[in-house]
C-alpha positions as CSV (number, residue, x, y, z in Angstrom):
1,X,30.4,-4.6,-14.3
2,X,28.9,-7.3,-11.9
3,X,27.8,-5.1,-9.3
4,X,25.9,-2.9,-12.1
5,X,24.2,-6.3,-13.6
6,X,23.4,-7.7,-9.7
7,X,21.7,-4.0,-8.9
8,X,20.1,-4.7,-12.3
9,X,19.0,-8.5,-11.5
10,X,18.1,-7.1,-8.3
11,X,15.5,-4.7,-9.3
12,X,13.7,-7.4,-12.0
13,X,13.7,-9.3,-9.0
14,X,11.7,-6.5,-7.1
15,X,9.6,-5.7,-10.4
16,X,8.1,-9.3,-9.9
17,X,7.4,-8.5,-5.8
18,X,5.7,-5.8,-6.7
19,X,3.7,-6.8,-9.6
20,X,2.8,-9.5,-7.6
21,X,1.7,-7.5,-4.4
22,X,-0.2,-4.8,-6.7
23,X,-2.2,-8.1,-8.5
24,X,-3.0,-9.3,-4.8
25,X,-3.9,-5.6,-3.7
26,X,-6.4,-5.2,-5.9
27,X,-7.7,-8.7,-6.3
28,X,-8.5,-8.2,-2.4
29,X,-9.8,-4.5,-2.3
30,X,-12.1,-5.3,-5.4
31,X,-13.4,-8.0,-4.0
32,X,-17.4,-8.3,-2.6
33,X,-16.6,-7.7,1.2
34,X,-16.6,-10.0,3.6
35,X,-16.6,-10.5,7.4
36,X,-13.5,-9.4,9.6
37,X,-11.5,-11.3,11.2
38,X,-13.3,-12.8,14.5
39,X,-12.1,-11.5,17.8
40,X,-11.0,-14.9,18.7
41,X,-9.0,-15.2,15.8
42,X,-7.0,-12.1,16.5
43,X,-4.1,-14.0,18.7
44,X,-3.2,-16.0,15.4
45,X,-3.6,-12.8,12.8
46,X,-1.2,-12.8,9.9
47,X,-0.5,-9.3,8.7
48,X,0.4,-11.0,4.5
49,X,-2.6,-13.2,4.8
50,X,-5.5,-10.1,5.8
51,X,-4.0,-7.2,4.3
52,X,-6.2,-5.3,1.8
53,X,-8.9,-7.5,2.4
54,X,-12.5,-5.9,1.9
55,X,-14.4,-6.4,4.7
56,X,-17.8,-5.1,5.7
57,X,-18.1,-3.7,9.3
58,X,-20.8,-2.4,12.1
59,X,-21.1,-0.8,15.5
60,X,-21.0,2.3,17.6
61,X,-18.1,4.8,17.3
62,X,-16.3,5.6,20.2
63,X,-15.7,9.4,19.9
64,X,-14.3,10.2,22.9
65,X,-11.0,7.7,21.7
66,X,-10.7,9.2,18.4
67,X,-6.6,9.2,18.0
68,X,-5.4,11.9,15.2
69,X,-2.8,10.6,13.5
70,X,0.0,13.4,11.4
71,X,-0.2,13.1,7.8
72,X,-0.3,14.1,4.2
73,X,-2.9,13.7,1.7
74,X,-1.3,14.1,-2.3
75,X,-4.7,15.5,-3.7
76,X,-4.2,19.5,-3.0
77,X,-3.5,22.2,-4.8
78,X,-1.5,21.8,-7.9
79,X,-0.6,18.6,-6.6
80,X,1.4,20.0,-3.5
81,X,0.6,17.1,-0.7
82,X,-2.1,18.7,2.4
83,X,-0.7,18.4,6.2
84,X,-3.5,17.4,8.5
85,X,-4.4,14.1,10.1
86,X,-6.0,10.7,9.6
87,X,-8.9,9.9,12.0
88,X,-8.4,6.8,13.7
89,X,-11.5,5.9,15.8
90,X,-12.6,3.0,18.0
91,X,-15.5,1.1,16.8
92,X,-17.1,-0.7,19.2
93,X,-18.5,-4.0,17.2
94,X,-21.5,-6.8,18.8
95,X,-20.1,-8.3,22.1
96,X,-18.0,-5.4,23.0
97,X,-14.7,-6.3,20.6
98,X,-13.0,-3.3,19.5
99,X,-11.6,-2.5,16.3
100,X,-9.6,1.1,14.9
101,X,-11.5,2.6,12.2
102,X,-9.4,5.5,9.7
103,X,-12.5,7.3,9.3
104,X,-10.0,9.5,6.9
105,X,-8.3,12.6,6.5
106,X,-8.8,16.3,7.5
107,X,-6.6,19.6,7.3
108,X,-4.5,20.5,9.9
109,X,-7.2,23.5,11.3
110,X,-9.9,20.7,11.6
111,X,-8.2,18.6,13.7
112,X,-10.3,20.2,16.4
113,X,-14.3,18.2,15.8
114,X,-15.7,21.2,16.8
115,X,-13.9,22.7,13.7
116,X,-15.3,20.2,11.1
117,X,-18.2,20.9,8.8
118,X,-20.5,18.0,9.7
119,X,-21.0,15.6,13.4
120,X,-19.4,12.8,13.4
121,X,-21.5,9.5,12.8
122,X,-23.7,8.5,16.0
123,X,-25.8,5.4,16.9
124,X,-25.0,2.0,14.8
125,X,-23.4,2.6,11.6
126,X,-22.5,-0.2,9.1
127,X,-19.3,0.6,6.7
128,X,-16.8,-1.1,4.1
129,X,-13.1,-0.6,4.5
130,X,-9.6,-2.6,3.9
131,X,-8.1,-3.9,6.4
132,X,-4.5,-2.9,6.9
133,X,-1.7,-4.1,9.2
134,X,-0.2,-1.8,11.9
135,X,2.0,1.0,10.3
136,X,5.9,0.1,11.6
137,X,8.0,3.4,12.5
138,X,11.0,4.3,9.5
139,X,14.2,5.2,10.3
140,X,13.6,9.2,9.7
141,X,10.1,9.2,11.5
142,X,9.6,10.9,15.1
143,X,8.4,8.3,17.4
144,X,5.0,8.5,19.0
145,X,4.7,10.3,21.9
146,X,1.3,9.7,23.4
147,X,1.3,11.9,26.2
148,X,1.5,15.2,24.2
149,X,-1.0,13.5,21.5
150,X,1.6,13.5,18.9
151,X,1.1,10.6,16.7
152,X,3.0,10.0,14.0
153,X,2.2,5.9,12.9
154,X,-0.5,3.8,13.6
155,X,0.4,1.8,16.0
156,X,-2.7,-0.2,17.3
157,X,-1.5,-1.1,20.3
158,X,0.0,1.2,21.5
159,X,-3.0,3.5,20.5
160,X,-5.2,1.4,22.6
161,X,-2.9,1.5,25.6
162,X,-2.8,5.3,25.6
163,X,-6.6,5.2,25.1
164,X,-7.0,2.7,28.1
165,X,-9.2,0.0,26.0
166,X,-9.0,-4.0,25.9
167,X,-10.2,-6.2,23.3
168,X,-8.4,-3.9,20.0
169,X,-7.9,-5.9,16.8
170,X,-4.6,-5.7,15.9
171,X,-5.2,-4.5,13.1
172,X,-7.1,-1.3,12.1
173,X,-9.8,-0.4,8.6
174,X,-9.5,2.1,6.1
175,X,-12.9,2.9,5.4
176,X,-13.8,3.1,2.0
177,X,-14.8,6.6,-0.1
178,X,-18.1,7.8,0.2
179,X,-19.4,10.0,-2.6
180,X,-22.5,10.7,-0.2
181,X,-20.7,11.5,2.5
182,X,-19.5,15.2,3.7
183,X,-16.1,16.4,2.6
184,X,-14.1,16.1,5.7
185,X,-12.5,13.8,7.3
186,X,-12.3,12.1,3.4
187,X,-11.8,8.1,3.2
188,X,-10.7,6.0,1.2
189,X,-6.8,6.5,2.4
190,X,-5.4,3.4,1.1
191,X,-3.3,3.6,-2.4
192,X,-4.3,0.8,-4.6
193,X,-1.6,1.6,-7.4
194,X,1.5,2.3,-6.0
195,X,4.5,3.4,-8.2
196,X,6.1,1.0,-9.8
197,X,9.6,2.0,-11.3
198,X,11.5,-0.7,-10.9
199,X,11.4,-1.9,-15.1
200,X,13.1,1.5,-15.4
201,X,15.7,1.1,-12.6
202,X,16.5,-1.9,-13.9
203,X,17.1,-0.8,-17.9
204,X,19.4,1.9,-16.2
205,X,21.2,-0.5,-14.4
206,X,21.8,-2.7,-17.2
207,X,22.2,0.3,-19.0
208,X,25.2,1.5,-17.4
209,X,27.0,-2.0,-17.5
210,X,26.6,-1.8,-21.1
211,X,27.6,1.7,-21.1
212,X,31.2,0.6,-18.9
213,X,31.4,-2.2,-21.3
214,X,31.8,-0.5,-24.2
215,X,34.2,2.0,-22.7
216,X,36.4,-0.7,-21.5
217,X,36.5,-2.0,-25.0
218,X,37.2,0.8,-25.9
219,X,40.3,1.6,-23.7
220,X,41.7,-1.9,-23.5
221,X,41.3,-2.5,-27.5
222,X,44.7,-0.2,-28.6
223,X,46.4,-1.7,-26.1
224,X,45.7,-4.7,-27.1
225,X,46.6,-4.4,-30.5
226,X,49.9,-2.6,-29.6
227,X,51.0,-5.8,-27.5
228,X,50.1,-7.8,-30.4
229,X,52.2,-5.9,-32.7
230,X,55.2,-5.6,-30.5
231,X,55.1,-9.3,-29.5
């Protein structure tokens, strides 16, 4: 019975995290955008503190880096998630500071540019985006292995190793949806309202303690009566 009431306290507990990180998420990505974070501010960056932040961005792509990252999009065909890859590109900003751009995602048989339906941006461009903190590898993902171009996180920095560039953010931006823009790769990649189940969890939780409870009461209270008698 306590350890079905702690899971239960547990998960309230984690229904006010994530309430609490969804009300952040989207008072940051909603937000007019502002600048990023300056290059020499990037030695003291604080993932909690610049994630989801709107920011406005501009520079020259660096192509040539791009770094295709494995992935799924959840938007196919009757729901089933696409395989393919998010586009992570250098952008090379005023002054030379560099910072990873997910330009989006695009199916697995486009991964080749010369397979997409459009060029990719040239010259200058200006953009909007989110900025997010470095993806860290889960128990049950392959690692990166950079030499055979399988990528399987987004890992900045070692991204920028691989790619042979200095002066990366450490952190990268999800550009923003663009109705204007050609189908593929398609931004907009962050999730702003991520499942939140944990009201449910909990009521089962509690649920099941009650549940034992009542069984209990019902096993022990014959017995009871039965010593009461006899005594």
């Amino acid at each position: 019975l306590a350890i079905l009431i702690s899971l239960g306290n547990w998960q309230m507990e984690r229904l006010a995290w994530k309430e609490g990180l969804i009300a952040q998420m989207q008072a940051r990505a909603y937000g007019e955008p502002g600048a990023l974070l300056p290059p020499e501010a990037w030695a003291e960056y604080v993932p909690q503190e610049e994630e989801y932040r709107r920011v406005a961005v501009s520079g020259r792509f660096l192509h040539e880096h791009e770094v295709a990252v494995h992935g799924l999009m959840p938007s196919g065909t009757r729901g089933n998630p696409v395989q393919g890859f998010y586009l992570l590109t250098p952008l090379e900003m005023a002054g030379g500071a560099l910072v990873f751009i997910n330009r989006g995602f695009v199916p697995t048989s486009m991964r080749d540019p010369d397979a997409r339906p459009a060029p990719p941006p040239e010259g200058e461009v200006e953009l909007i985006g989110l900025v997010r903190a470095p993806e860290e590898r889960g128990l049950f993902v392959p690692e990166n292995i950079p030499q055979d171009e399988r990528w399987m996180v987004r890992d900045i920095a070692q991204m920028a190793e691989a790619r042979g560039l200095d002066r990366v953010a450490p952190f990268y931006v999800d550009a923003e949806f663009d109705p204007t823009a050609p189908d593929w790769p398609r931004a907009g990649a962050t999730v702003l309202d991520p499942p939140n189940n944990h009201l449910q969890y909990a009521l089962t939780w509690y649920g099941l303690a009650a549940v034992l409870a009542v069984i209990f009461l019902i096993y022990a209270r014959p017995r009871l009566l039965r010593r009461r008698s006899s005594g």
